[in-house]
C-alpha positions in Angstrom: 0.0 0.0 0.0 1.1 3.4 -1.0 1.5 5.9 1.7 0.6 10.1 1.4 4.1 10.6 0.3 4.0 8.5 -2.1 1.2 10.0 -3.7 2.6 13.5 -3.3 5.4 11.9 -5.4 5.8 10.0 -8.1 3.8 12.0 -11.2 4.3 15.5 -9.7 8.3 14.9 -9.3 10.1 17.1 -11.7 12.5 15.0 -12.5 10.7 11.4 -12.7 12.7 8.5 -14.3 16.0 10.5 -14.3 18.8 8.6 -12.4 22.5 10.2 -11.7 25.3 8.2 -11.0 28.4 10.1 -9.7 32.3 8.5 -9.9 35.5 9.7 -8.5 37.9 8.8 -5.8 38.5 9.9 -2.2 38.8 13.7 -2.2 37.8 14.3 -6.3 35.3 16.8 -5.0 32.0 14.8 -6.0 30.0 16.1 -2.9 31.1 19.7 -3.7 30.0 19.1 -7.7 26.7 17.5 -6.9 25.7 20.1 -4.4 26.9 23.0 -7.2 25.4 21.8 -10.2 22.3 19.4 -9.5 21.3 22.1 -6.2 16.9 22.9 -6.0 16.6 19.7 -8.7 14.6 17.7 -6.4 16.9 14.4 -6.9 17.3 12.1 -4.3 20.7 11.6 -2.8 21.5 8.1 -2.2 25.0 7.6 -0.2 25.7 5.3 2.2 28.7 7.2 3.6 26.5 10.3 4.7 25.3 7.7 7.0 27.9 6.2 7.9 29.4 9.5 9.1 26.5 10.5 10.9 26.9 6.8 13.0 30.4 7.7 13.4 30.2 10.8 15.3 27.2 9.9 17.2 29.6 7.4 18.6 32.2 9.8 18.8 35.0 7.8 16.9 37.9 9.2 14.8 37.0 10.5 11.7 41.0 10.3 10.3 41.0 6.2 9.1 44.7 6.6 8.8 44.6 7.0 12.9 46.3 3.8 15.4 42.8 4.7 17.1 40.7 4.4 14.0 42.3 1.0 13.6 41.7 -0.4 16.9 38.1 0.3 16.0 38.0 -1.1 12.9 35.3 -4.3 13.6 32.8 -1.7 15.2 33.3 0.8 12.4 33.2 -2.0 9.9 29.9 -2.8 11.5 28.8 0.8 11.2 28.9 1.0 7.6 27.0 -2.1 6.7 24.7 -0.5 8.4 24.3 2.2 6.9 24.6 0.5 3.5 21.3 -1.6 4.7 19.3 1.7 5.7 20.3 3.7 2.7 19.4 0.7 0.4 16.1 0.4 2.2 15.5 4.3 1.5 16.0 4.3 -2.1 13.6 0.8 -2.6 14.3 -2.9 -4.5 15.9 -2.1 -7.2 15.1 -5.6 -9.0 11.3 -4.7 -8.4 11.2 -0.8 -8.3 9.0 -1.6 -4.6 9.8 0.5 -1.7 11.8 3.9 -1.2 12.3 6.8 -3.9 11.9 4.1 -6.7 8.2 3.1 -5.5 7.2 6.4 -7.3 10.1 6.3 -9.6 11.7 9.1 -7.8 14.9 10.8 -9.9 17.9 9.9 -8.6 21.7 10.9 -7.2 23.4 7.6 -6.7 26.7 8.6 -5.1 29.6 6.4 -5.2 33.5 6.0 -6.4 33.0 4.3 -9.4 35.9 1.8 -8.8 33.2 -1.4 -9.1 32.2 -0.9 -13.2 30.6 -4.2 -13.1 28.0 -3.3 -10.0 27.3 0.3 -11.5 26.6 -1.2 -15.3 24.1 -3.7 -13.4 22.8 -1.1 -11.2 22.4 1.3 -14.4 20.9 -1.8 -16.3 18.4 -2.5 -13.6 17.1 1.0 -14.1 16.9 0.9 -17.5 14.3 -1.7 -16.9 12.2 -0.1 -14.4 11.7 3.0 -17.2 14.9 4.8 -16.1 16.9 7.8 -18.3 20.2 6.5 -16.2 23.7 9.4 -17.1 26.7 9.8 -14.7 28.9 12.5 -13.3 32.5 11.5 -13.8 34.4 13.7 -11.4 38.1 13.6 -12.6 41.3 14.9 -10.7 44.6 14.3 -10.9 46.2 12.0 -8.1 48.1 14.6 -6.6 45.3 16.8 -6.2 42.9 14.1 -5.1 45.8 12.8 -2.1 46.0 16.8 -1.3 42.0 17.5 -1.1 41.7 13.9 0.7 44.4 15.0 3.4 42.0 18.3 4.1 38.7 16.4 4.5 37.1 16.0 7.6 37.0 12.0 7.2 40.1 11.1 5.3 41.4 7.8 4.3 45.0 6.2 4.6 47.6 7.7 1.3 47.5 4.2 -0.3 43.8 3.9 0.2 42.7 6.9 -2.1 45.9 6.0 -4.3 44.2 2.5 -5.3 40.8 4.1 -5.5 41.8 6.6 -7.8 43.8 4.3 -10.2 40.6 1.7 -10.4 38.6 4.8 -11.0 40.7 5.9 -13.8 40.8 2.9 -15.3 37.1 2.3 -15.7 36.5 6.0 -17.3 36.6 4.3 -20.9 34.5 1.7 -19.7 31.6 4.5 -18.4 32.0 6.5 -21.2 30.9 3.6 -23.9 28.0 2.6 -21.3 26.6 5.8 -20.9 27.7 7.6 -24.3 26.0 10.5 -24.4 24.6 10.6 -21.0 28.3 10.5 -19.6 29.3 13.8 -18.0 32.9 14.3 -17.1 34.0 17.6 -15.0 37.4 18.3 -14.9 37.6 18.9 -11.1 41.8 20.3 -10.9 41.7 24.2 -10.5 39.8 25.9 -8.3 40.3 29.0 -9.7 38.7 27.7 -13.3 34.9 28.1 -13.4 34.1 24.5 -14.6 31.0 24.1 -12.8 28.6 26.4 -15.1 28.6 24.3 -18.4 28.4 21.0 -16.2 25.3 22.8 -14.9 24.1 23.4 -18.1 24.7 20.2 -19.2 23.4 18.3 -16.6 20.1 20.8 -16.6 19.6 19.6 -20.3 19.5 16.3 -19.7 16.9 16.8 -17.1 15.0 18.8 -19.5 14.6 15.5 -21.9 11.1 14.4 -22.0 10.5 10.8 -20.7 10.0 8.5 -23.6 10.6 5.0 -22.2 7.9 2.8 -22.8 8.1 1.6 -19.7 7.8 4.2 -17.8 5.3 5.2 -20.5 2.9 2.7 -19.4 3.8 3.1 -15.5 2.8 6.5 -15.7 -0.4 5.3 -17.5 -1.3 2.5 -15.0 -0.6 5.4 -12.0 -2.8 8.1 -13.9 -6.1 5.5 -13.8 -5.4 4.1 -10.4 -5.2 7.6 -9.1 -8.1 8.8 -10.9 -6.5 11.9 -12.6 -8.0 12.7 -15.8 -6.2 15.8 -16.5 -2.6 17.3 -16.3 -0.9 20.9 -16.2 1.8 20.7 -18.9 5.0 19.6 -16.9 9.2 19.7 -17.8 9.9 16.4 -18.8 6.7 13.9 -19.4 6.2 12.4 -22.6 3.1 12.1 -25.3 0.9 10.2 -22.7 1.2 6.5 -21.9 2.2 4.7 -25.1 4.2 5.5 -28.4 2.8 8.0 -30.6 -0.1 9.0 -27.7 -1.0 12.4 -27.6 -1.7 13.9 -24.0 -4.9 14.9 -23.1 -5.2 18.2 -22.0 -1.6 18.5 -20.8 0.9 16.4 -18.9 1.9 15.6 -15.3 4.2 17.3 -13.2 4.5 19.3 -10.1 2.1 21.9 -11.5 -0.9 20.0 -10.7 -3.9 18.0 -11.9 -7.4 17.7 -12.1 -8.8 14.4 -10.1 -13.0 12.6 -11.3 -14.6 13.5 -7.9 -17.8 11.4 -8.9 -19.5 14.3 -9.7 -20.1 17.2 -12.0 -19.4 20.9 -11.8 -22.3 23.7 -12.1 -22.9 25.0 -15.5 -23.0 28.4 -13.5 -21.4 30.2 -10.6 -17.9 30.1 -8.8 -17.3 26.8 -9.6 -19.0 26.0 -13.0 -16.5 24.3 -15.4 -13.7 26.7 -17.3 
């Protein structure tokens, strides 16, 4: 059963059927890049290490993993994060089923990670795909030097030869993301601060947003969630497609965040305040 949020979600989401999925290793700047470019979207954040931080310092451990301290507390920490790995999957749903969490009303998506695993990501992205999903990534690139520097300022840091591996697996699956996602593959060059590279990502990433949803599948979920919610009419909306199946044309306008019309069973006055418009 589908609770009020759900229904507040789902067809009036602005971004519906949109997934992000952001690579880069320890200190490339992804959390900085997400925050600047996909800010006021509406997209969901899923990232286990937010949680995992949060568990951290509510226990008041270490947050340098290079530390002897940090060590000595590696089984409870260890314990900590698959944790937080089992609540942030039950927030964003089943991903084989699309039940559950943002992906019960096909909620857009920011699914943080370091992209070292192509293999999981490509399934993840695939999966998607199959529920209705546009799927892109952000590939945050750095040099190593830069990433060890920015890593060595963060407030949790991990051990020199800890980012060092993650960012040579990272770099070596770049190729990899970029024939997967081909056109939906966004790479910011993440080395100077001084260089304003954030403002055509923006624009970028904005565009894709803008691309109306054309899947079939999601097509026909939207469809199937129109009749079971009883709406019969739609504000036109950013990015829905021509109704529920190919070569449809919407009736009356589209659904989005702007509203809809609902059948109350009943019909409005020819006359007065509320007589149909």
């Amino acid at each position: 059963m589908k609770n009020f949020q759900d229904l507040q979600e789902g067809l009036q989401d602005p971004n519906i059927f949109k997934a992000f999925f952001l690579a880069g290793g320890p200190g490339s700047g992804k959390s900085y890049v997400v925050r600047a470019t996909t800010g006021g979207t509406g997209l969901r954040i899923v990232n286990s290490d937010d949680v995992f931080e949060k568990y951290l310092k509510d226990a008041g451990f270490d947050m340098d993993m290079s530390t002897v301290k940090a060590e000595r507390e590696k089984e409870e920490r260890d314990k900590m994060r698959d944790r937080a790995k089992k609540l942030t999957r039950t927030r964003m749903g089943d991903i084989t089923t699309g039940k559950g969490g943002y992906l019960e009303g096909r909620i857009g998506l920011i699914i943080d990670g370091t992209g070292k695993n192509y293999d999981k990501i490509a399934k993840q992205a695939t999966q998607l795909k199959q529920l209705g999903y546009d799927v892109h990534m952000i590939f945050v690139n750095t040099s190593l030097d830069t990433a060890l520097e920015r890593n060595a300022k963060r407030e949790r840091t991990v051990p020199a030869d800890v980012a060092t591996r993650a960012w040579n697996e990272v770099q070596r699956n770049m190729g990899k993301f970029s024939q997967y996602f081909r056109r939906n593959f966004v790479v910011v060059d993440n080395n100077d601060a001084e260089e304003d590279v954030l403002t055509p990502v923006m624009k970028q990433i904005r565009g894709l947003l803008k691309r109306k949803v054309n899947n079939p599948i999601a097509k026909a979920w939207i469809e199937n969630e129109m009749k079971l919610r009883g709406i019969t009419k739609f504000r036109p909306a950013r990015n829905i497609g021509m109704g529920g199946q190919p070569g449809a044309k919407p009736k009356g306008g589209l659904p989005g965040s702007s509203g809809f019309k609902v059948r109350m069973g009943r019909k409005r006055p020819k006359t007065g305040r509320f007589a149909k418009k």
